[in-house]
TISEKOL-533407 format. One record per residue (C-alpha): residue in one letter; residue number from 0; x, y, z. Coordinates in steps of 0.001 Angstrom, whole numbers, plus 500000, padded with zeros to 6 digits. Layout:
residues N
VEXDREN,a,NUM,X,Y,Z $
...
end
This chain:
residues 308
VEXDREN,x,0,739426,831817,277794 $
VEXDREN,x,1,742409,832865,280295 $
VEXDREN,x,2,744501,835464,279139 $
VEXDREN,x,3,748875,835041,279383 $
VEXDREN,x,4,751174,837882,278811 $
VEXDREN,x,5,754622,837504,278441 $
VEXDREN,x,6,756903,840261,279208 $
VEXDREN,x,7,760343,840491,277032 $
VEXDREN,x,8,762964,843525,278271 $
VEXDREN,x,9,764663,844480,274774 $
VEXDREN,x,10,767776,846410,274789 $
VEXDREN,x,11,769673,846552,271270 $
VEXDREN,x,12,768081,842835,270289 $
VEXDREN,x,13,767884,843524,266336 $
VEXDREN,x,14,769472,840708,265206 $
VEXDREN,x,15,767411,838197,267422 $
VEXDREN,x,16,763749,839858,268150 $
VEXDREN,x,17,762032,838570,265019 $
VEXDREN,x,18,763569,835230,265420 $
VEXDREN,x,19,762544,835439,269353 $
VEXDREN,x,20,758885,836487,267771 $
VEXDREN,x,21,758314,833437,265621 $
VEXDREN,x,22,759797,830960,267626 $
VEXDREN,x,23,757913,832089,271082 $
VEXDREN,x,24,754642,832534,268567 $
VEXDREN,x,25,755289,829116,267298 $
VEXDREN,x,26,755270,827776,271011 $
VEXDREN,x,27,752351,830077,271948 $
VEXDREN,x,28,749902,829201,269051 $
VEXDREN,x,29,749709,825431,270540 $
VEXDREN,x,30,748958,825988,274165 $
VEXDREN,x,31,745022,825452,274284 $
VEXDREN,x,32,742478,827160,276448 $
VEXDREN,x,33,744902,830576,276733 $
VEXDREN,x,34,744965,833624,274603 $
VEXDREN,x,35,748745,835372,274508 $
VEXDREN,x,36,750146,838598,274003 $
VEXDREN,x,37,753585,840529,273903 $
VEXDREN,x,38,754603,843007,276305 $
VEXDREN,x,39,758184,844496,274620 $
VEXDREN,x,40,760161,846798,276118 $
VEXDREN,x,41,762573,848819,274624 $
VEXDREN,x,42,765064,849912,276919 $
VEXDREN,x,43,766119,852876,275443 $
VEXDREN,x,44,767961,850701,272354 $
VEXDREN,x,45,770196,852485,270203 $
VEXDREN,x,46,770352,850074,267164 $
VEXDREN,x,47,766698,849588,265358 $
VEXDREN,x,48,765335,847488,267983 $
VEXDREN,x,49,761979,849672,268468 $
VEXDREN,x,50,760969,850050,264569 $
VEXDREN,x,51,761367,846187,264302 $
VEXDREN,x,52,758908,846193,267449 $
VEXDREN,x,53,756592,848256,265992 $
VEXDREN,x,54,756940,846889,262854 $
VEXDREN,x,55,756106,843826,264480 $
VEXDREN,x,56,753105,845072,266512 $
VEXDREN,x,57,751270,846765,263105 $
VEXDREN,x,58,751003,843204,262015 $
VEXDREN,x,59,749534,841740,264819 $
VEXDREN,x,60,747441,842511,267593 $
VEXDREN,x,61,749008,840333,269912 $
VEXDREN,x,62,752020,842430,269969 $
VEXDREN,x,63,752271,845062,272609 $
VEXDREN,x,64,755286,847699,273320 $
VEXDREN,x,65,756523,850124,275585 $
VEXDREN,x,66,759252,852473,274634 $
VEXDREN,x,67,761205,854224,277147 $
VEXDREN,x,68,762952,857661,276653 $
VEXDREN,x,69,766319,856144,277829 $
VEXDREN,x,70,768437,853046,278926 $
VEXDREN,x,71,766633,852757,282035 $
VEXDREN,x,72,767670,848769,282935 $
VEXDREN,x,73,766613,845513,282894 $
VEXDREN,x,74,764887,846068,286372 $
VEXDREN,x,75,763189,849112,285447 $
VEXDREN,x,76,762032,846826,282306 $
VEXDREN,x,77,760545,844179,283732 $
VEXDREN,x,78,759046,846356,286196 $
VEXDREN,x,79,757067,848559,283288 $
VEXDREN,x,80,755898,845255,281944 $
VEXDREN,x,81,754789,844184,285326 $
VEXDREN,x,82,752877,847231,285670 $
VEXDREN,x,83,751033,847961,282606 $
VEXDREN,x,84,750412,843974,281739 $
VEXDREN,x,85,746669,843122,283468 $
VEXDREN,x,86,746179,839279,281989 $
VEXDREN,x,87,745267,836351,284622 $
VEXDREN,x,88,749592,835284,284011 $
VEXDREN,x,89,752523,836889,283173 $
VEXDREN,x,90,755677,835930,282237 $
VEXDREN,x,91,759087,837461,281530 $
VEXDREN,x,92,761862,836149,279185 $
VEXDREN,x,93,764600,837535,277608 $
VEXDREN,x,94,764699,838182,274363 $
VEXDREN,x,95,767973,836422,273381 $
VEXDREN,x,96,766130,833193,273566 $
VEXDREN,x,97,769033,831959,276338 $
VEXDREN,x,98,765530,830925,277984 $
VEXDREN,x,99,763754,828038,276275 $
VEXDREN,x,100,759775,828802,274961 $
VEXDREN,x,101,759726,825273,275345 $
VEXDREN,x,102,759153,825428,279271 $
VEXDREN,x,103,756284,827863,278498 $
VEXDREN,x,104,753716,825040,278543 $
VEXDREN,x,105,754982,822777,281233 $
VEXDREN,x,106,754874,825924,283518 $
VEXDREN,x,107,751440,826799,282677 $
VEXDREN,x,108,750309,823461,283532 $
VEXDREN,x,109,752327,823838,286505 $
VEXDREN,x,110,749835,827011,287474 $
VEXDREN,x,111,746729,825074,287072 $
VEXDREN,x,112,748017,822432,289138 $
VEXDREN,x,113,748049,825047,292124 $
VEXDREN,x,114,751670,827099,292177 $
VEXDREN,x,115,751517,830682,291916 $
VEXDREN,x,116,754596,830529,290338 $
VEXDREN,x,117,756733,828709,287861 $
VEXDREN,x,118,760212,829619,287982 $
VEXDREN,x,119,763312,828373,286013 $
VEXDREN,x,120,766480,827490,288048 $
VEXDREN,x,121,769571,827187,285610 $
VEXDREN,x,122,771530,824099,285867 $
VEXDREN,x,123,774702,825212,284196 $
VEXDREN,x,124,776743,828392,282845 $
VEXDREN,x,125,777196,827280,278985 $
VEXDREN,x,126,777672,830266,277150 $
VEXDREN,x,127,778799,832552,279647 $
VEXDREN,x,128,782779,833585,280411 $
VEXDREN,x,129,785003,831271,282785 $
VEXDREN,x,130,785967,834631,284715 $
VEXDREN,x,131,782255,835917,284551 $
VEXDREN,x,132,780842,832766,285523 $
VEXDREN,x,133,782798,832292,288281 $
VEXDREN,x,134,782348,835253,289844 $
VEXDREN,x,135,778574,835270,289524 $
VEXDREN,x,136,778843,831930,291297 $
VEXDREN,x,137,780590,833578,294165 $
VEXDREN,x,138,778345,836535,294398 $
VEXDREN,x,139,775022,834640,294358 $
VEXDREN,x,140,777103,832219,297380 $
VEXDREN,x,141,777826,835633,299445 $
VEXDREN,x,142,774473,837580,298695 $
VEXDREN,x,143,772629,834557,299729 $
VEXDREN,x,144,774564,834410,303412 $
VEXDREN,x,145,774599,838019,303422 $
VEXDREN,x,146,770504,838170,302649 $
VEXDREN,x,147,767565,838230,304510 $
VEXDREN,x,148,765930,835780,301988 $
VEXDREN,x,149,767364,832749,300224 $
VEXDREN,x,150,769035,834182,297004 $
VEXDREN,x,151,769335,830952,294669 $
VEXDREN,x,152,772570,830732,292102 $
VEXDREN,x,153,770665,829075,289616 $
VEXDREN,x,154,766759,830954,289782 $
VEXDREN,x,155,766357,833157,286621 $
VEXDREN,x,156,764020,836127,285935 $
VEXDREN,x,157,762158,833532,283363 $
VEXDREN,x,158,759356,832934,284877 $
VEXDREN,x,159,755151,832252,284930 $
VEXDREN,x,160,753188,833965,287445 $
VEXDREN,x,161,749881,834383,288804 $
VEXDREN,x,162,747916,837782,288860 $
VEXDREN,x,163,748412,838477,292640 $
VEXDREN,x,164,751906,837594,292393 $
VEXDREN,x,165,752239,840358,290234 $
VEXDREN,x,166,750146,842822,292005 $
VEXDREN,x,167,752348,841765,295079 $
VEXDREN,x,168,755618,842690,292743 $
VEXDREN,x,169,754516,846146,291619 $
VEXDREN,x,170,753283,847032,295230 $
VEXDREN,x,171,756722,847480,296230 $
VEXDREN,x,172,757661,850961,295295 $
VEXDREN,x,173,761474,851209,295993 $
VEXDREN,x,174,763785,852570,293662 $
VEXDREN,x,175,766910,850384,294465 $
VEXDREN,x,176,765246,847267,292725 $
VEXDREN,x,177,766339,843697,292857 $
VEXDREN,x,178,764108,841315,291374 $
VEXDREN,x,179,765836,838252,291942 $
VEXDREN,x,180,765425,839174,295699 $
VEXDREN,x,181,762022,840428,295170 $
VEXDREN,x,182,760872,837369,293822 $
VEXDREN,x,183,762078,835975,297374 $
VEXDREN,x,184,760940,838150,299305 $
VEXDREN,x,185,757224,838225,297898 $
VEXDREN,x,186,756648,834454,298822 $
VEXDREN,x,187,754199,832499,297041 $
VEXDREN,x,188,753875,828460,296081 $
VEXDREN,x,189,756825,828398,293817 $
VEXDREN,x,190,757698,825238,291529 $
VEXDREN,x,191,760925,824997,290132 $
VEXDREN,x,192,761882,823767,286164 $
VEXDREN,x,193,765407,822799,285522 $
VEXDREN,x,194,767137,824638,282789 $
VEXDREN,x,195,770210,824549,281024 $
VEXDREN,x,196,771336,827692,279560 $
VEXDREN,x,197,771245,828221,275647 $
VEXDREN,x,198,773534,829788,273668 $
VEXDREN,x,199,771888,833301,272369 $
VEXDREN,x,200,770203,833116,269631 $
VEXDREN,x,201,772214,835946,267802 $
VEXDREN,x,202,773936,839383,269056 $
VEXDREN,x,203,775974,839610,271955 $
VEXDREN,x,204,775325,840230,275550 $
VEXDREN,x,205,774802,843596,277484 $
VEXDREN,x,206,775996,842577,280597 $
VEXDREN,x,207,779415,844182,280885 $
VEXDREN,x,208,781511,843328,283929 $
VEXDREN,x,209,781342,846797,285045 $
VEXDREN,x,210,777312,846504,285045 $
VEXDREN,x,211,777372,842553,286706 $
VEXDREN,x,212,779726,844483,289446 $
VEXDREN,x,213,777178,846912,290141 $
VEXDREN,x,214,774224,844592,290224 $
VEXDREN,x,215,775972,842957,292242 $
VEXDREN,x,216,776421,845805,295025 $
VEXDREN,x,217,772169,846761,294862 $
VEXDREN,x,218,771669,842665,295217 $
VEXDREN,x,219,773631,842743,298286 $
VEXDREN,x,220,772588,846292,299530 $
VEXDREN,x,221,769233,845994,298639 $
VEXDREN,x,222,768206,842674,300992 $
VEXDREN,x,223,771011,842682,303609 $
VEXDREN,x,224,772162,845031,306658 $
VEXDREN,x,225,775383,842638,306954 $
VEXDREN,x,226,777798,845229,305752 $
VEXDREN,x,227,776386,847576,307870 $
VEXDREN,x,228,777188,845527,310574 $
VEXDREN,x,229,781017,845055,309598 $
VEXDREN,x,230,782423,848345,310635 $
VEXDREN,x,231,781412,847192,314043 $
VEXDREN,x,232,783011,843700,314014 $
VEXDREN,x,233,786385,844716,312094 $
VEXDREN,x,234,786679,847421,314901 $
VEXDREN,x,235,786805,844867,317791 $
VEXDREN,x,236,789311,842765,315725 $
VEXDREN,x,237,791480,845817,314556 $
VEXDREN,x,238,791688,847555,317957 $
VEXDREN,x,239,792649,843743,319324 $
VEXDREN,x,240,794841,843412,317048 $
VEXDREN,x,241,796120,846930,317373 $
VEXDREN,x,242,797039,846218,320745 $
VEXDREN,x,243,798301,842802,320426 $
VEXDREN,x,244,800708,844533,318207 $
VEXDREN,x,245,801646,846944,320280 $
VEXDREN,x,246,802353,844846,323254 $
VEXDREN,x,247,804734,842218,320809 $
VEXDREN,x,248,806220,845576,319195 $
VEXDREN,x,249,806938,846818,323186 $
VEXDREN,x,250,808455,843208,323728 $
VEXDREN,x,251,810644,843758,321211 $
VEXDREN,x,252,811539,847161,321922 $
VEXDREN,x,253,812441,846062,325870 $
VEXDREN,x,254,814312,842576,325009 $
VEXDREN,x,255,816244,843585,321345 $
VEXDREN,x,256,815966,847249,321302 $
VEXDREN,x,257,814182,846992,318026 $
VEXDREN,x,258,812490,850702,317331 $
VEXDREN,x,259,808797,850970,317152 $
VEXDREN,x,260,808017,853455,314522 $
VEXDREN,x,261,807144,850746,311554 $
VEXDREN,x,262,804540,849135,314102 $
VEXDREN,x,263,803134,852642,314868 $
VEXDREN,x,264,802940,853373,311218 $
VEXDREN,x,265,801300,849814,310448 $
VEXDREN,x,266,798437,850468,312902 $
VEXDREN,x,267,797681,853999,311576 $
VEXDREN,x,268,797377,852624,308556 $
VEXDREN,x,269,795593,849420,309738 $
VEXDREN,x,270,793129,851903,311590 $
VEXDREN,x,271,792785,854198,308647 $
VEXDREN,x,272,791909,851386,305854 $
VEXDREN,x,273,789029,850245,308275 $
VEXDREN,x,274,787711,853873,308810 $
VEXDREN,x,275,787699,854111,304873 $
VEXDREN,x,276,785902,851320,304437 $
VEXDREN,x,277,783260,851671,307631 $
VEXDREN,x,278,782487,855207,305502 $
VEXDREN,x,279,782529,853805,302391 $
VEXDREN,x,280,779926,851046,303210 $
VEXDREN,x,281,777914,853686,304717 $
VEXDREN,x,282,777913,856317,301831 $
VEXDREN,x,283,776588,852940,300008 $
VEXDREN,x,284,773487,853068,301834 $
VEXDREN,x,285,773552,856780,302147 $
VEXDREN,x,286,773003,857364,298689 $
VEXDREN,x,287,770398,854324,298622 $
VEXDREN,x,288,768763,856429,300936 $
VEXDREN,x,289,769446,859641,298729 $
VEXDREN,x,290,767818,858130,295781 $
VEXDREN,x,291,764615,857084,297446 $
VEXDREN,x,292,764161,860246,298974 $
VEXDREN,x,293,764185,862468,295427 $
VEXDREN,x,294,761228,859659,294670 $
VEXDREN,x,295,762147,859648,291001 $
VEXDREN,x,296,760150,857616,288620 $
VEXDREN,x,297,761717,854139,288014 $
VEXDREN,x,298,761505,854983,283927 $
VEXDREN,x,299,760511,857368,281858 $
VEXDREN,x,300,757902,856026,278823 $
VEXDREN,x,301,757984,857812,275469 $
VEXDREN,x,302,755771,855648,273287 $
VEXDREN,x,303,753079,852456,273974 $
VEXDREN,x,304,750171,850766,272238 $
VEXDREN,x,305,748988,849719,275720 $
VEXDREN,x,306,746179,851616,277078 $
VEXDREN,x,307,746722,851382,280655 $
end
């Protein structure tokens, strides 16, 4: 019999985890020829997330957990999962049930028919903030020009994937992780499941704007050397501009007498805004570079039932 684990990053899910539990069990029990198992991980929850876990896991087997010793994130999540789970495919979900247990099967079958992967691509935004789903829209539309591999608007973390896929996944050590680009950037025989997004199940979402934002930056950062490219180009268009400027402001000066301090002042400023942000861009990979030179581990565990 082939072994499936499925992977479910938990960060204060109380109210939903035991309904996530019987519904994905429910879907689970009925899939033939596959044994299952939970991977939770508790991201460092504040509310009672990890005693329901364990709770859960001292009543059956099936139910596996790792606990970290702080919020670490969702990528350093999935990545524990990724790394301790050893069955022939894994999945990840989240635990707010916003991705359906009922694709489970159809992407299994999707595996034996030859993909390595089984991926769901989201078809729509219900559920989510006008503002906030706009401006993922736009992000995912800029990170994807921006990006050395295609970045898709609608691919989701929920996914079923074959054992190498995995190993493939882990074997990439950096520390400024973006899955979503990861998942590019591995490769592999993907087929894709249209899904249209559920409301949660109960609780409310994590994602703050302020976190989105900087996901956002490491998505961008993390599979693109664009931006390090645009101190170069806004250069050659300020200094043009600079002196285009400076030629209509010496027009002026010669024909109406006009003076030419507010044209001076406009390019120092011009000039300075662009220096600002050449730097900043640069500190951004700076201290991308910083970070994978201390070569800090990507989360720190404080309890598990797995034996690894």
């Amino acid at each position: 019999m082939k072994t499936i684990e499925l992977i479910v990053p938990c960060y204060n899910e109380s109210d939903v985890l035991e309904i996530f539990y019987r519904e994905v069990s429910s879907v689970m029990q009925k899939i033939e020829n596959y044994s299952y198992s939970f991977i939770f991980v508790n991201d460092g929850s504040s509310d009672n997330t990890a005693d329901i876990i364990k709770r859960l896991s001292e009543k059956d087997e099936k139910v596996k957990f790792i606990s970290f010793s702080r919020n670490f994130g969702k990528e350093a999540a999935m990545l524990s999962g990724l790394s301790y789970s050893s069955a022939d495919l894994v999945g990840i979900l989240d635990a707010d049930l916003q991705h359906s247990p009922s694709l489970i099967p159809e992407m299994i079958k999707a595996i034996e028919e030859g993909f390595d992967v089984a991926a769901a691509k989201r078809t729509d935004r219900v559920g989510e903030a006008g503002l906030k789903s706009s401006l993922s829209q736009k992000f995912y539309k800029v990170a994807d020009k921006l990006s050395e591999v295609e970045i898709d608007d609608g691919a989701q973390d929920f996914r079923i994937m074959k054992r190498k896929v995995v190993n493939a996944i882990v074997s990439l050590s950096e520390h400024n992780r973006f899955t979503k680009g990861i998942f590019s950037w591995v490769g592999f025989k993907t087929k894709w499941f249209p899904h249209e997004n559920r409301e949660r199940a109960a609780g409310e979402t994590k994602w703050s704007m302020k976190k989105l934002f900087r996901y956002a930056i490491d998505g961008i950062l993390a599979f693109s050397n664009s931006p390090l490219r645009f101190p170069f180009y806004a250069g050659f268009l300020f200094s043009a501009s600079g002196v285009i400027l400076f030629l209509i402001s010496l027009a002026l000066k010669l024909i109406c007498d006009l003076p030419m301090g507010l044209a001076y002042m406009g390019a120092i400023f011009f000039v300075g805004g662009v220096i600002l942000i050449s730097l900043g861009i640069i500190g951004e990979y700076l201290a991308r570079i910083y970070a994978e030179a201390k070569d800090r581990p990507h989360y720190i565990i404080d309890e598990t039932n797995i034996k690894k």
